[in-house]
C-alpha positions in Angstrom: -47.6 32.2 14.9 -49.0 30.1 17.8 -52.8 29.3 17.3 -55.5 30.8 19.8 -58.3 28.4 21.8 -61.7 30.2 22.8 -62.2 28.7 26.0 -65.7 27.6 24.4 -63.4 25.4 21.9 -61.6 24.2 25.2 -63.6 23.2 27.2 -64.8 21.2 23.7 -63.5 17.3 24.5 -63.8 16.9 20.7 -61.1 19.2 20.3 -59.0 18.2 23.0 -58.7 14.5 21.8 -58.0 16.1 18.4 -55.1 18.2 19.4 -53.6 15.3 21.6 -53.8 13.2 18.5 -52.1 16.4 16.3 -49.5 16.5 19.2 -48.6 12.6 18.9 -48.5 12.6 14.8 -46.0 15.7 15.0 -43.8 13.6 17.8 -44.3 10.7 15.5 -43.2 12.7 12.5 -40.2 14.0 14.6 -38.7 10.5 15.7 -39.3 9.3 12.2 -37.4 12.4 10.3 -34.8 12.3 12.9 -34.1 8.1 12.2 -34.4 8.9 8.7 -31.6 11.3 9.3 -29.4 9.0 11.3 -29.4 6.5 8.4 -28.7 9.2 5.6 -25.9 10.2 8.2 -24.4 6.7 8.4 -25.3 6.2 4.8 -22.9 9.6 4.0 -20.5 7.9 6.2 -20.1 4.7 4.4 -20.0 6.6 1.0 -16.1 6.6 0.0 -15.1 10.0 -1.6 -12.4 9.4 -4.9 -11.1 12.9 -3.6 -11.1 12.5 0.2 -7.4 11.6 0.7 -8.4 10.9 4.1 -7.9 6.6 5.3 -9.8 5.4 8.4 -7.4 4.7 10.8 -7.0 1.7 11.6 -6.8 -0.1 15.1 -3.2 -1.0 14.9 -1.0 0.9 12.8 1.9 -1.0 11.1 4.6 -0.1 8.7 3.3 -0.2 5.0 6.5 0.1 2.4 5.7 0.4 -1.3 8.0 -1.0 -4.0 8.5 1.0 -7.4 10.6 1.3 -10.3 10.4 3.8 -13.4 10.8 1.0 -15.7 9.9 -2.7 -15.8 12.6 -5.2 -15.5 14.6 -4.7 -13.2 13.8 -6.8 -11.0 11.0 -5.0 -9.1 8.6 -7.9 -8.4 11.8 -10.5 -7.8 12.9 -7.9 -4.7 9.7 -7.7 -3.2 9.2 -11.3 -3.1 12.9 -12.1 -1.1 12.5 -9.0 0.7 9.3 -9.9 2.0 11.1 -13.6 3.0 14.1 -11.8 4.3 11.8 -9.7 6.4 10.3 -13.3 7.9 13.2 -14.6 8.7 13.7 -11.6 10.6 10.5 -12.7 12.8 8.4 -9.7 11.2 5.2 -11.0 9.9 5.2 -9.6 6.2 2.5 -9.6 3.8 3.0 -8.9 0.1 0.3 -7.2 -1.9 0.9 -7.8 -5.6 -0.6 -4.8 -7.0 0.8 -4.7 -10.5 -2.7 -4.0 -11.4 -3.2 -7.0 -14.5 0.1 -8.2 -15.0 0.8 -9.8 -11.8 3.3 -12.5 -11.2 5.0 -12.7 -7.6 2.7 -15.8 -7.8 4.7 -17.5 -10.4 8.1 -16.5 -8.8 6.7 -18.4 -5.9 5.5 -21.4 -8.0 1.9 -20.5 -6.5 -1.5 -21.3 -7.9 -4.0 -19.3 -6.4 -7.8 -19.6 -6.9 -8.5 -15.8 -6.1 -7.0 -13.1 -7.0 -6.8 -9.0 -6.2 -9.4 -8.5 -8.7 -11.8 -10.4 -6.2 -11.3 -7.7 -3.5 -12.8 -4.9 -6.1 -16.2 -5.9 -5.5 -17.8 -7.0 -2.5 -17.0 -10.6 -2.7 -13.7 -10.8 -0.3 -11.5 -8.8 1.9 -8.1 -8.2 1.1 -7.3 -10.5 4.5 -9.5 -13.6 2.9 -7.4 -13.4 -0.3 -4.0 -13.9 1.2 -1.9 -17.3 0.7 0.9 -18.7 2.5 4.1 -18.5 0.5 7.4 -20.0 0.6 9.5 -18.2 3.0 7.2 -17.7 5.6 5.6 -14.8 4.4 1.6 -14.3 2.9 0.7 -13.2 -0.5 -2.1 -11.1 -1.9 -2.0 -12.8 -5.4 -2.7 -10.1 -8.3 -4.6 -9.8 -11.2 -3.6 -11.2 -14.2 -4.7 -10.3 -18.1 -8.0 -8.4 -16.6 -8.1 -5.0 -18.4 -10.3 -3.6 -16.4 -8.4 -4.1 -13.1 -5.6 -2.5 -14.4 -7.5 0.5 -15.5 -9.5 0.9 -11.7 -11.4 4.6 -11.9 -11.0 6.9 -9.0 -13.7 5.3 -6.3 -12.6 1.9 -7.0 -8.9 2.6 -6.3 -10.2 3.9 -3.2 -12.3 1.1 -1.6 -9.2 -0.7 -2.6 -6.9 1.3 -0.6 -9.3 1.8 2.1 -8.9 -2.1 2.7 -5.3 -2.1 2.9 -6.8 -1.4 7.2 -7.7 -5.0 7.3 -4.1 -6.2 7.3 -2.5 -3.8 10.2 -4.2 -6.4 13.0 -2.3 -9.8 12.6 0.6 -8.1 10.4 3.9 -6.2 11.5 4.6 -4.9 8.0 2.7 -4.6 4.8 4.4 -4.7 1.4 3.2 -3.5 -2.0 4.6 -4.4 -5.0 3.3 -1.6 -7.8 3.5 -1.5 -11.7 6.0 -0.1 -13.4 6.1 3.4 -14.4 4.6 6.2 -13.3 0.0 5.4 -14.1 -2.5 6.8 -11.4 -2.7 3.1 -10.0 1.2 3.5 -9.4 0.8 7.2 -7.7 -1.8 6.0 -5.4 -0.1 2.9 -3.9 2.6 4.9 -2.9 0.5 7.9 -1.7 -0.6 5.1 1.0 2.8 3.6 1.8 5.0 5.0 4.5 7.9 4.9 2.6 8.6 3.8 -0.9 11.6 1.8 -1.7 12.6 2.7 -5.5 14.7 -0.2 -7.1 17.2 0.7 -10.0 19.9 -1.2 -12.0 22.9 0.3 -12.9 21.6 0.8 -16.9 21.4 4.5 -17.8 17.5 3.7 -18.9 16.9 2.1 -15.5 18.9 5.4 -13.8 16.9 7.6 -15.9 13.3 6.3 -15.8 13.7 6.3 -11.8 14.9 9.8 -11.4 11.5 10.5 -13.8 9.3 8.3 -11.0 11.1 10.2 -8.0 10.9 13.7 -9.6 6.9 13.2 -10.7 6.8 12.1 -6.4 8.3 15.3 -5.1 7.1 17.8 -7.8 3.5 16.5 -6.5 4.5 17.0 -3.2 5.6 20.5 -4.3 2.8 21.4 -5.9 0.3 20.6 -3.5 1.6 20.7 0.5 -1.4 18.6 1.3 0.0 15.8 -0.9 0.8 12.3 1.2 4.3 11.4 -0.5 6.3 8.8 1.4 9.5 9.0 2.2 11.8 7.6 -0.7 15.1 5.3 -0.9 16.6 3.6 -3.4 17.6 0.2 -3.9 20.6 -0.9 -6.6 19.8 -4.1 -7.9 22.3 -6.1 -10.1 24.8 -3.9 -9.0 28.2 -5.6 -9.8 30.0 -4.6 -6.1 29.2 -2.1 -3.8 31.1 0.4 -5.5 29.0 0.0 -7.9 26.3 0.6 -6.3 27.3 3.7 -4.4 28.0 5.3 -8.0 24.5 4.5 -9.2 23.7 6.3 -5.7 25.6 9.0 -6.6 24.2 9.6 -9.8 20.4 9.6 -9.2 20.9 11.6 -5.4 23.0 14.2 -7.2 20.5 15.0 -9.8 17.5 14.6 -7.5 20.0 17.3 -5.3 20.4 19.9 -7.6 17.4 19.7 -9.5 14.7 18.9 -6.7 16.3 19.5 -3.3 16.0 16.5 -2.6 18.1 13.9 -0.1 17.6 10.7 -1.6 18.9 8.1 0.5 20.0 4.4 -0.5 18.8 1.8 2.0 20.7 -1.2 0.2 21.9 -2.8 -3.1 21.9 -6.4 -4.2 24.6 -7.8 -6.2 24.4 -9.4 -9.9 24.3 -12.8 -9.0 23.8 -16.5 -11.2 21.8 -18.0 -8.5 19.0 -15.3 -8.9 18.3 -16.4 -12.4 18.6 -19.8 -11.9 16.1 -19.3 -8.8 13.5 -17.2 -11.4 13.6 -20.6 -14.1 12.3 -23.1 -11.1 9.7 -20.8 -10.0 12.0 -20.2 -6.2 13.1 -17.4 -4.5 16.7 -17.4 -4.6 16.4 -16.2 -0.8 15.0 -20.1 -0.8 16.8 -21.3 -3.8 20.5 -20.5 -2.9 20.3 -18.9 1.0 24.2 -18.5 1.2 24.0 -16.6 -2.6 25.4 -12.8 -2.3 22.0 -11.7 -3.3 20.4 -13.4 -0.7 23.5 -11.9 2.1 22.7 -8.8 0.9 19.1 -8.9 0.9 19.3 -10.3 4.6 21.0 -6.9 5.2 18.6 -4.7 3.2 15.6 -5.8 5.6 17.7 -5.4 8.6 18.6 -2.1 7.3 14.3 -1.6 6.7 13.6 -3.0 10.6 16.3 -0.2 11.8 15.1 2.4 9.7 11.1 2.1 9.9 11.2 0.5 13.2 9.0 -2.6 12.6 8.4 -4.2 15.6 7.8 -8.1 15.5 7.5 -11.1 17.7 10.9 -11.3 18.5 13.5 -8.9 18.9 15.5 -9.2 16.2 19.7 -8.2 16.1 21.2 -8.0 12.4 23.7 -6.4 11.1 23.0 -2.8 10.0 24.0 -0.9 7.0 22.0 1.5 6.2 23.2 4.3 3.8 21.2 7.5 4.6 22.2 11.1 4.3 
């Protein structure tokens, strides 16, 4: 209801300085409710929701490739350590993200020391970009935790401002790996909900075959489940395969069941064969890609990352020509 002036009241210069004065404090009001509401906009903004499966895009948007198993060793961390080399000496700038969340070790396969690790990035202390290291091979490490419980057992909104970081490599990277834990945890689930693609490493052991059908068939029943789901798309590696024979029928095996049971087409990007050298190259704290270069594991881990360029398309700073062998479906 708008308030009535006798014209006694104004022609009253008492009252008209008092309503000028009411009409500035309501403007001032005004401005200052609507700053207030910028900053509670911007603060909203900042806030990181554990259910928002939304990321900030980034500037640049590179590759990121997640590496699982169902079961620990098989040689999960070893592969993403040579992979990551074999991908550098394919001119692709790769960075490793150890994210076996408290029992990290692609630092020790590396004979590295570092004097931060992922645990850092948690707080507010460091970005994920001031934690990495050179590492042998020409690529960079983000060095893990390491006997911290608590890292290993991140809640919901931690995981998150974790993940939300992973934006601060796609600038001066061409392709970001993760190594994950073993099995099939939340920390596990989420790493690979923000990959790309997921490469899923099995050994020729029944357990090994087993335990990564269980990882693949928790991936795509999610994905099922709920449409809105951000599943990568998997492949499988064979590692310690004895030929390539061998390899196919470990292939065969999990993509049949994952076939008939999931409908499913699980494809298998590579294999790497049982070799000495690797072993060797684990006891002095090397990569064998480093170790022994001319080793069949190393050959055929040359040919897995060519088969990774082809396949995701990762562009570098040189143009690289290898040797494909990619064994989709």
């Amino acid at each position: 209801m708008s308030q009535v002036v006798s014209a006694q009241d104004s022609n009253n210069p008492t009252h008209q300085n008092t309503g000028s004065e009411d009409q500035a404090s309501r403007l001032r009001d005004l401005v200052s409710s609507l700053e207030q509401s910028d900053q509670q906009q911007s603060q909203n903004q900042n806030q990181i929701d554990p259910n928002d499966r939304r990321f900030t895009p980034p500037a640049r948007r590179i590759p990121v490739v997640a590496i699982a198993s169902g079961k620990g060793g098989v040689g999960k961390t070893t592969t993403s350590v040579n992979l990551s080399i074999a991908l550098a000496k394919h001119n692709r700038r790769a960075i490793l993200l150890d994210a076996d969340l408290g029992l990290a070790n692609a630092d020790v396969l590396c004979g590295l020391m570092p004097k931060a690790r992922l645990e850092s990035a948690v707080g507010e202390d460091f970005s994920l970009e001031d934690l990495a290291i050179d590492a042998p091979g020409g690529f960079r490490l983000i060095p893990g935790s390491v006997g911290i419980g608590r890292v290993g057992e991140l809640d919901d909104a931690e995981r998150r401002v974790l993940l939300n970081r992973l934006n601060d490599l796609h600038e001066s990277n061409d392709v970001i790996m993760i190594d994950t834990s073993a099995g099939l945890g939340p920390s596990v689930t989420a790493f690979i909900d923000a990959a790309d693609a997921c490469l899923i490493v099995a050994t020729p052991e029944p357990t090994s075959i087993a335990d990564a059908y269980a990882l693949i068939k928790v991936l795509v029943t999610r994905q099922h489940e709920d449409p809105d789901a951000r599943v990568p798309t998997l492949a499988l590696i064979v590692n310690q395969a004895v030929n390539e024979k061998e390899a196919n029928t470990v292939h065969a095996r999990i993509s049949g069941v994952c076939d008939r049971f999931l409908g499913y087409g699980l494809p298998m990007i590579g294999y790497v064969r049982k070799d000495k050298k690797v072993v060797k190259a684990i006891k002095a704290r090397t990569p064998y890609m480093i170790e022994s270069p001319k080793s069949s594991a190393s050959r055929d881990m040359a040919e897995l990352a060519a088969s990774l360029i082809d396949w995701l398309g990762i562009e570098g700073r040189a143009t690289a020509a290898p040797k494909r062998r990619f064994f989709g479906r």
